[in-house]
C-alpha positions in Angstrom: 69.1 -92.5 14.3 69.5 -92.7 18.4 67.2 -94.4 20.5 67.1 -94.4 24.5 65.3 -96.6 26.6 63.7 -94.3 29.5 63.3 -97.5 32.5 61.1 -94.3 34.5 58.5 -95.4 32.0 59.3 -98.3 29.9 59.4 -95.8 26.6 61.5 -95.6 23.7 62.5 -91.9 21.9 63.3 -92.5 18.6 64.9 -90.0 16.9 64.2 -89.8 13.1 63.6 -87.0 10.3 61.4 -84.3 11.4 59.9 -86.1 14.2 59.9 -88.3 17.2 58.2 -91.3 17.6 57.4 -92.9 21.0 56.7 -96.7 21.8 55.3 -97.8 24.6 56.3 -101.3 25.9 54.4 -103.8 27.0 55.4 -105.9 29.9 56.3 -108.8 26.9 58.8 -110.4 25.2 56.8 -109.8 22.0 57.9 -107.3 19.4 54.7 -107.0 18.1 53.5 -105.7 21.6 55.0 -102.5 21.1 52.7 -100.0 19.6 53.4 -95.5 18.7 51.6 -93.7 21.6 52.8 -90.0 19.9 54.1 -87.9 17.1 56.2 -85.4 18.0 57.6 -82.7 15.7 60.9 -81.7 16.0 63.3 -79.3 14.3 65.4 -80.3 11.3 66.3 -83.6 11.4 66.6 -84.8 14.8 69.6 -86.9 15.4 70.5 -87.7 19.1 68.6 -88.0 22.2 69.6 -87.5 25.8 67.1 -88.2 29.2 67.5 -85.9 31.9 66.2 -88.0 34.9 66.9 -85.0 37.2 64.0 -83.5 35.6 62.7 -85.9 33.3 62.7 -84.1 30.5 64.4 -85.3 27.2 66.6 -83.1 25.0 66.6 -84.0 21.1 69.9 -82.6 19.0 68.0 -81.0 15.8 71.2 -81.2 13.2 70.0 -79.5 10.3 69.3 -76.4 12.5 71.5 -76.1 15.4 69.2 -76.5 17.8 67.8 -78.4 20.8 64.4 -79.6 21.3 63.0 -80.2 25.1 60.2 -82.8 25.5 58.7 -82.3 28.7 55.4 -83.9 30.5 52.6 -85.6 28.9 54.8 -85.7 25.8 54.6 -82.2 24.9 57.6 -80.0 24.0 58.5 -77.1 26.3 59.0 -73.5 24.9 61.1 -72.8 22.0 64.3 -75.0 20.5 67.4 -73.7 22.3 70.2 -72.7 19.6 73.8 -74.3 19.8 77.0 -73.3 18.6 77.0 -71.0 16.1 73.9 -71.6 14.6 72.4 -73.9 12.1 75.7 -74.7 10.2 77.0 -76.1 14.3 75.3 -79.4 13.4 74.4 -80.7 16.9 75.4 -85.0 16.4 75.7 -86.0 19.8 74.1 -85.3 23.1 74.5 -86.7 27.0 73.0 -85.3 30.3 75.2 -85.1 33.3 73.6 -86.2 36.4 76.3 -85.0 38.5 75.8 -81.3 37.6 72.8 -81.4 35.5 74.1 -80.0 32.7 73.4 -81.3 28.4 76.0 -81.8 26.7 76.1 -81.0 23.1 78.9 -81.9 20.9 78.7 -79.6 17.5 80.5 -81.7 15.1 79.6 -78.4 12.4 81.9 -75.9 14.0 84.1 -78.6 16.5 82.2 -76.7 19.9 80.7 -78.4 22.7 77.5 -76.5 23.9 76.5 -77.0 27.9 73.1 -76.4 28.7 71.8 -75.9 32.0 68.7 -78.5 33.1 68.8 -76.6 36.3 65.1 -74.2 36.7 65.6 -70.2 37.9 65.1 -69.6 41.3 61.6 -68.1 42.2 61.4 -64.8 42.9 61.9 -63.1 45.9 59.3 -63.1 48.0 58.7 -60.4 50.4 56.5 -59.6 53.0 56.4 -56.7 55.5 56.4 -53.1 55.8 58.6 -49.7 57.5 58.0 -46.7 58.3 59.8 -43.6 59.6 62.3 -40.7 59.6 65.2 -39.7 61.7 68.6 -38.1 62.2 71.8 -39.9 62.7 74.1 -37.1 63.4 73.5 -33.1 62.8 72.7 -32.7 59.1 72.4 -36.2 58.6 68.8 -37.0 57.7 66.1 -40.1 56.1 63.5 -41.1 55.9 61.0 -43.9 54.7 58.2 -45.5 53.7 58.1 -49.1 52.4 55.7 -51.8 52.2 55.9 -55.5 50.3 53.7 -58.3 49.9 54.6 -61.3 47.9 56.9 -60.3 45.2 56.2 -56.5 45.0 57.2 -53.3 46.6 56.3 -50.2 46.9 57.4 -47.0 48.8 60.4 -44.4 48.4 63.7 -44.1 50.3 64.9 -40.7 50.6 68.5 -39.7 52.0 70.6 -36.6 52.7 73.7 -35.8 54.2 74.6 -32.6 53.9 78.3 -32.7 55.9 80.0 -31.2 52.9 78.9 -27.8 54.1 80.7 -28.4 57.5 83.9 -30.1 56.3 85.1 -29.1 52.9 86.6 -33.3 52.7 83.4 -34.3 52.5 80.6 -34.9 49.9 76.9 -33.5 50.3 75.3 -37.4 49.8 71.5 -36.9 48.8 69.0 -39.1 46.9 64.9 -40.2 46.5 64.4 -43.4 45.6 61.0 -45.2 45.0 63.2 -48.4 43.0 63.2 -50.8 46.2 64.7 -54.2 45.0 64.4 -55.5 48.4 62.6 -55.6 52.1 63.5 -58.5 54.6 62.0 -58.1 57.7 62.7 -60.6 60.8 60.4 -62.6 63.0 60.5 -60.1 65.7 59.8 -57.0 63.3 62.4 -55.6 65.1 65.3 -55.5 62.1 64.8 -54.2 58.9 66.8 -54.5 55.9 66.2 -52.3 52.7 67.9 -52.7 49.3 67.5 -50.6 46.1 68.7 -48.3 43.6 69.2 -44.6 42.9 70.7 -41.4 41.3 73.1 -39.2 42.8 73.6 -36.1 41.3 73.7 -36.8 38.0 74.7 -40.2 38.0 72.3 -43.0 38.1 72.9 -46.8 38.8 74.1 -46.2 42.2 73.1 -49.6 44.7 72.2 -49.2 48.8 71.1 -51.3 51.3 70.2 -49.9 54.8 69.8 -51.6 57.9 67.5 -51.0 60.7 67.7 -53.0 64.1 64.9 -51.2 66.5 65.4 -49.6 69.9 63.7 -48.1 72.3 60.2 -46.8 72.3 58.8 -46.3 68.7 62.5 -47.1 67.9 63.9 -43.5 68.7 67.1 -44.9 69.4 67.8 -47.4 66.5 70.6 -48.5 64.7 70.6 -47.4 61.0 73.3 -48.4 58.9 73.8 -47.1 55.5 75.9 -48.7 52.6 76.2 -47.2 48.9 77.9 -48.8 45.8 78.5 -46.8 42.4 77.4 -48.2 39.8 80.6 -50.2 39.3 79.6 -51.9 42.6 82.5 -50.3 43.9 82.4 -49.2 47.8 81.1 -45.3 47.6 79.7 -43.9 51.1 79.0 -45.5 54.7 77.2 -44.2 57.6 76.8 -46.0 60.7 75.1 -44.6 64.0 72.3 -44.4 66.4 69.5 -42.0 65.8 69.4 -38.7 67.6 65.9 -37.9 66.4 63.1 -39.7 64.9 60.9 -42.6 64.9 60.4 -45.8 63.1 58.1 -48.7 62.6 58.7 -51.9 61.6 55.7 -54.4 60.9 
């Protein structure tokens, strides 16, 4: 059995077989004052308890099973029991929270393992907001265009990109994709720099990663700076092109 006095709330967690019972303590010295406010089931045989006052959640070691229980707010437990070690034969005995890094500790006496669990919560979502629009050349044969808009966390539009400099210099490779996969718009303040990340296929090959950046000038930005990078899809460095457009327009909002 383990039991762990919470002081955020004045409650006990006791953990016993199949369940956990919580008392809540009165402001006494009398042991009759104490009283069960919840029973909560658990996995098989719940054997150690740890308080994560980061989040204040608690964390119950389920032996029998290998797995870990989370008790969350208004005594309720939160999503499914996380598995530990190997599996039920780990045998999860012991459990501590680190309050330096946030972490559970879970010491698996079944297959001599230590499991670390991770009290920190996934960031949001990107949120994005904004929109371009536009097409243009860089150099001669050197073309793209546009058309992206995001609110929130969604995006829509389609990328498209061509340079075509392998029929001028026999060194160089013919660079041409359509993509509507945007992973990500940023706009600034000023809606005057754009910067576009996403996804596409070139030539037969998909998994290929770019980001393009736009910083406006001149009137409807016919003189920007567009900057290309693309990774293959071993996020190794694949093609660059950096310049000032000779043609075009573009809109940033």
């Amino acid at each position: 059995m383990s039991v762990n006095m919470l002081s955020y709330n004045k409650t006990v967690f006791v953990a016993l077989t199949a369940i956990v019972l919580l008392f809540s303590t009165i402001a006494t010295h009398e042991a009759n004052a104490d009283s069960v406010i919840a029973n909560i089931p658990m996995g098989s045989n719940p054997s150690a308890i740890a308080f994560d006052s980061a989040n204040n959640d608690i964390y119950v070691a389920n032996s029998n099973d290998g797995t870990v229980s989370v008790i969350g707010a208004s005594n309720t437990v939160v999503g499914l029991p996380i598995s530990v070690g190997s599996g039920p034969s780990s045998n999860p005995s012991a459990i501590a929270f680190d309050s330096t890094n946030n972490d559970i500790y879970v010491a698996n006496t079944g297959n001599n393992t230590v499991s670390v669990i991770s009290t920190t919560p996934p960031p949001p979502p990107p949120s994005f907001s904004g929109k371009i629009t536009g097409s243009g050349e860089i150099e001669k044969a050197i073309n793209f265009g546009f058309d992206i808009k995001s609110s929130g966390t969604t995006i829509k539009g389609e990328v498209q990109y061509h340079d075509e400099k392998s029929s001028h210099d026999e060194k160089s490779k013919e660079i041409e994709f359509k993509s509507n996969t945007i992973t990500g718009l940023s706009v600034d303040s000023n809606k005057t720099k754009a910067i576009i990340d996403g996804t596409a296929k070139i030539g037969k090959i998909s998994g290929y990663t770019f980001e393009i950046t736009v910083q406006l000038s001149g009137k409807d930005g016919k003189h920007s700076h567009f900057t290309i990078t693309i990774k293959d899809p071993s996020s190794n460095p694949f093609y660059t092109k950096d310049g000032i457009m000779k043609e075009g327009h573009i809109q940033i909002k």
